[in-house]
C-alpha positions as CSV (number, residue, x, y, z in Angstrom):
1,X,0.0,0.0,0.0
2,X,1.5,3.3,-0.8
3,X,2.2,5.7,2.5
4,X,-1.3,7.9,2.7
5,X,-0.4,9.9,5.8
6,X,-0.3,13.8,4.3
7,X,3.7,15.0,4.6
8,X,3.1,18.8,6.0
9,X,1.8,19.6,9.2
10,X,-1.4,21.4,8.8
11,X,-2.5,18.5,6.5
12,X,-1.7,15.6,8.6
13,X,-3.4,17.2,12.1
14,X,-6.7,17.3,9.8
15,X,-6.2,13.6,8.5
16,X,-4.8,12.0,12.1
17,X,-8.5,13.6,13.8
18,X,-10.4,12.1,10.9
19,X,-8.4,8.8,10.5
20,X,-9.0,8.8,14.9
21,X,-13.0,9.2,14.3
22,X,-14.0,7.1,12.1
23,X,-11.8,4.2,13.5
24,X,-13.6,4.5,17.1
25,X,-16.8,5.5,15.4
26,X,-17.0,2.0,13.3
27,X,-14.9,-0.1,15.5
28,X,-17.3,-3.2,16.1
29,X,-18.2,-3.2,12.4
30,X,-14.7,-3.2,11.2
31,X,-13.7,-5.6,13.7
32,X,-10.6,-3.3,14.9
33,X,-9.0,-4.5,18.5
34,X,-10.7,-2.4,21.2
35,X,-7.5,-1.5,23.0
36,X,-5.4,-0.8,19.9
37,X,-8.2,1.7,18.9
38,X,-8.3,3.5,22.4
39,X,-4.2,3.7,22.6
40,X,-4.4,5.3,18.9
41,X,-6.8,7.8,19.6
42,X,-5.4,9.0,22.7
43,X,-2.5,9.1,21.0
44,X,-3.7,11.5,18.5
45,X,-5.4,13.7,21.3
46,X,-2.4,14.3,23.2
47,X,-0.8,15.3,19.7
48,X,-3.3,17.3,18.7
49,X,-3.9,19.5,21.9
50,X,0.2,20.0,21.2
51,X,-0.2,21.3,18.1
52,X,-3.4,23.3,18.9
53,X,-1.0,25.0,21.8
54,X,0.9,26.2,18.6
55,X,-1.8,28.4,17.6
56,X,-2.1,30.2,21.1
57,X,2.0,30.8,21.2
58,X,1.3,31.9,17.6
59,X,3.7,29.7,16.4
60,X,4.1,28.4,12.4
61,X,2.5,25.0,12.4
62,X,4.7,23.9,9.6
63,X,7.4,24.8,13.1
64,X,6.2,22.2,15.5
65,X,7.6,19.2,17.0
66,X,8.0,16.6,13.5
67,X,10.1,14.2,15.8
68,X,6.2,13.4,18.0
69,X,4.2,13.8,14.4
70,X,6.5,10.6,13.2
71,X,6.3,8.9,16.1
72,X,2.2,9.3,16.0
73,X,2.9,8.3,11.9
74,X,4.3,5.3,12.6
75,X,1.7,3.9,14.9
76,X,-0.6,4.6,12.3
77,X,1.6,2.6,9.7
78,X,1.7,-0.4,12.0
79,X,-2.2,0.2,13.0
80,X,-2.9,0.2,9.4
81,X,-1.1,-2.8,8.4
82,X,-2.4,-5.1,11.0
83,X,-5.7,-3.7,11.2
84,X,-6.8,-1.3,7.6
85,X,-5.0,-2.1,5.2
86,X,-6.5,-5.0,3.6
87,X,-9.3,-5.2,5.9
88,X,-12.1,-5.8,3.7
89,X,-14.9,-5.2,6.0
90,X,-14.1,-1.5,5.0
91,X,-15.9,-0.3,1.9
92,X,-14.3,1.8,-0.8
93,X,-16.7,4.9,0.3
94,X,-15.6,4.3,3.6
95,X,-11.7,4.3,2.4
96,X,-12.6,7.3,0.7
97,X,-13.9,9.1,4.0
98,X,-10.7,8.0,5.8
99,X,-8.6,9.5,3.1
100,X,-6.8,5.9,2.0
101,X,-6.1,4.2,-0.9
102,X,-8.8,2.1,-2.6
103,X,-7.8,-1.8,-2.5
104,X,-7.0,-3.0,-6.4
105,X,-7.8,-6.5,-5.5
106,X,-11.6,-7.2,-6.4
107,X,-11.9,-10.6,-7.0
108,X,-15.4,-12.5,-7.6
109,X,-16.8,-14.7,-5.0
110,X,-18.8,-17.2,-6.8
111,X,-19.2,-19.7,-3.7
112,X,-20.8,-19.2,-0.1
113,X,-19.4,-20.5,2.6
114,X,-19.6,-23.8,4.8
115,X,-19.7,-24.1,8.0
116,X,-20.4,-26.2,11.2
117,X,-20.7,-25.6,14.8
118,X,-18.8,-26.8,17.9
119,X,-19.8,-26.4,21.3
120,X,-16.9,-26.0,23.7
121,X,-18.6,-25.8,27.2
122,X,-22.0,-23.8,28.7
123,X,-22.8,-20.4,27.0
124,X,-20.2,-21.3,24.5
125,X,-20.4,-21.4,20.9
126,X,-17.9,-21.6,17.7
127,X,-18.3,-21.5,14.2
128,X,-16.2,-23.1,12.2
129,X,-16.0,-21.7,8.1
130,X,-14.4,-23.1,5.3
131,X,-14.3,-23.0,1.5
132,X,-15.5,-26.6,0.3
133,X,-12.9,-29.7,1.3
134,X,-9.9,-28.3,3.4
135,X,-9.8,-24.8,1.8
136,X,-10.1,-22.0,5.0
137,X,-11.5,-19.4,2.4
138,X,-11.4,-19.3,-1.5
139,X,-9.0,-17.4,-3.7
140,X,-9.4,-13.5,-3.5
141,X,-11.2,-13.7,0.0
142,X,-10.5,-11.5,2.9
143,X,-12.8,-13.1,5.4
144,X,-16.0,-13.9,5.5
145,X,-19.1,-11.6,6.9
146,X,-21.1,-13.4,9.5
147,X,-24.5,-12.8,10.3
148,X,-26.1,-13.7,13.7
149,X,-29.4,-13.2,15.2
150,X,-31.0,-15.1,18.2
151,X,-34.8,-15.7,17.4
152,X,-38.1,-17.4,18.6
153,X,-39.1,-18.1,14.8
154,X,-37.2,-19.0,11.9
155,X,-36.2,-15.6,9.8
156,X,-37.0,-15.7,6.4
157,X,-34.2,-14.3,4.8
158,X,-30.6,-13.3,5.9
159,X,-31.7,-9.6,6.0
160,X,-33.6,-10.6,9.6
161,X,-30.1,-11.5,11.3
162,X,-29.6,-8.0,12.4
163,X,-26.1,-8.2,14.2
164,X,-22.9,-8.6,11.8
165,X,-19.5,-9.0,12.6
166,X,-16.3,-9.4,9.4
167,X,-14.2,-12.3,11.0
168,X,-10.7,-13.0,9.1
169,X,-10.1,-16.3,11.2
170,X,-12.0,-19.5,11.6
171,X,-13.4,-20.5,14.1
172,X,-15.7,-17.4,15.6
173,X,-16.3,-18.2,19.1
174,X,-19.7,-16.9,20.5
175,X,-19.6,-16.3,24.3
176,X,-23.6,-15.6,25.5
177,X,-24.9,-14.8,28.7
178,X,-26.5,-17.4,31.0
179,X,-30.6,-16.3,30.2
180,X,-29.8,-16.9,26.3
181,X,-28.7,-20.6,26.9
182,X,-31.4,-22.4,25.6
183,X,-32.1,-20.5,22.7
184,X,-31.9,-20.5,19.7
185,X,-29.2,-18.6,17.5
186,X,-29.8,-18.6,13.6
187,X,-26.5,-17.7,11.0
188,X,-25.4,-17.3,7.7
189,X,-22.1,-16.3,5.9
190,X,-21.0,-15.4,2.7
191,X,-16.9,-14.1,1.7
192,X,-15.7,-10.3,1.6
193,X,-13.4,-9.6,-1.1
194,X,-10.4,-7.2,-0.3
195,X,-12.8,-4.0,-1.8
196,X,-15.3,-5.2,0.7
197,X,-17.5,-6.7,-1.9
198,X,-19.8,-9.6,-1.2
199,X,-20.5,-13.2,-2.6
200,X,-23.7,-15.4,-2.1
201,X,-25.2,-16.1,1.5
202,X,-24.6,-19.4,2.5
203,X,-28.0,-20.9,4.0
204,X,-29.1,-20.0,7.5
205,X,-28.3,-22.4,9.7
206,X,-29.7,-22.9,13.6
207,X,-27.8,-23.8,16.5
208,X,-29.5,-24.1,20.3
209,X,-26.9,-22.2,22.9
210,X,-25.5,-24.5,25.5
């Protein structure tokens, strides 16, 4: 991926509150680790206030301290590569909005994914994807979109599992509280591409919580 992050000063204290928001604001959709987010976006507060301190002292911007900014850049870099980059929960309008580069890599997704469930002790669920025979995910695949809903009556189509969650690793382990065991939980899945784009839903499949 190229390097995004704006060179002069003024430019990258508008992109680094931007790049801060939206990561925090779409954290659970984008899957991002909670902790990782919270560390980078009080690292970008305590960089900003500095630079906002400039203004008071009526000093040049372009001036300040370029010794924190890379230090701030280069937790972004690493943030981005584990966690952005080619994270395909995260569509192109979205990149767009962050001020990113667009993924090249849109490869069809002609096949939905399978999957079986494991049930490792009480209120304890997994899910366990594949692509057909010992394939984790088919060619061009970022991860596969999973869609959850617990339910007294069969939905009728995925668009009734209302919760989503973008899960790069098989299996997704479901942890539920002790007044949903019993229930049960309905899911479907189909394979993100690395532009976000989406294959067929697999069929909905029913599980009763330990």
């Amino acid at each position: 991926m190229a390097d995004y992050i704006p060179a002069k000063n003024t430019e990258f204290f508008e992109w680094v509150k931007n790049f801060a928001a939206l990561c925090a604001a779409h954290q659970e959709r984008w899957t991002l680790p909670v902790q990782e987010v919270a560390d980078l976006c009080t690292a970008v507060t305590e960089y900003t206030a500095g630079y906002e301190t400039l203004y008071e002292t009526e000093t040049s911007p372009e001036k300040g301290d370029n010794q924190k900014k890379e230090v701030l850049a280069e937790q972004i870099r690493d943030f981005s590569r584990r966690n952005i980059d080619r994270n395909g929960a995260i569509t192109d309008a979205e990149r767009e909005r962050l001020r990113i580069d667009i993924l090249s890599s849109g490869a069809s997704l002609s096949g939905a994914p399978e999957f079986d469930f494991t049930y490792p002790g009480a209120g304890r669920l997994e899910v366990h994807y594949h692509g057909g025979g010992r394939q984790a995910k088919p060619k061009g695949a970022a991860g596969a979109m999973l869609s959850y809903a617990i339910r007294d009556v069969p939905p009728k189509s995925q668009e009734l599992l209302l919760h989503s969650v973008f899960t790069i690793q098989t299996p997704y382990h479901f942890a539920f509280a002790e007044e949903e065991r019993g229930r049960i939980l309905y899911v479907a899945l189909r394979w993100l591409n690395h532009k976000g784009e989406a294959g067929p839903w697999s069929e909905i499949r029913r599980a009763i919580i330990p």
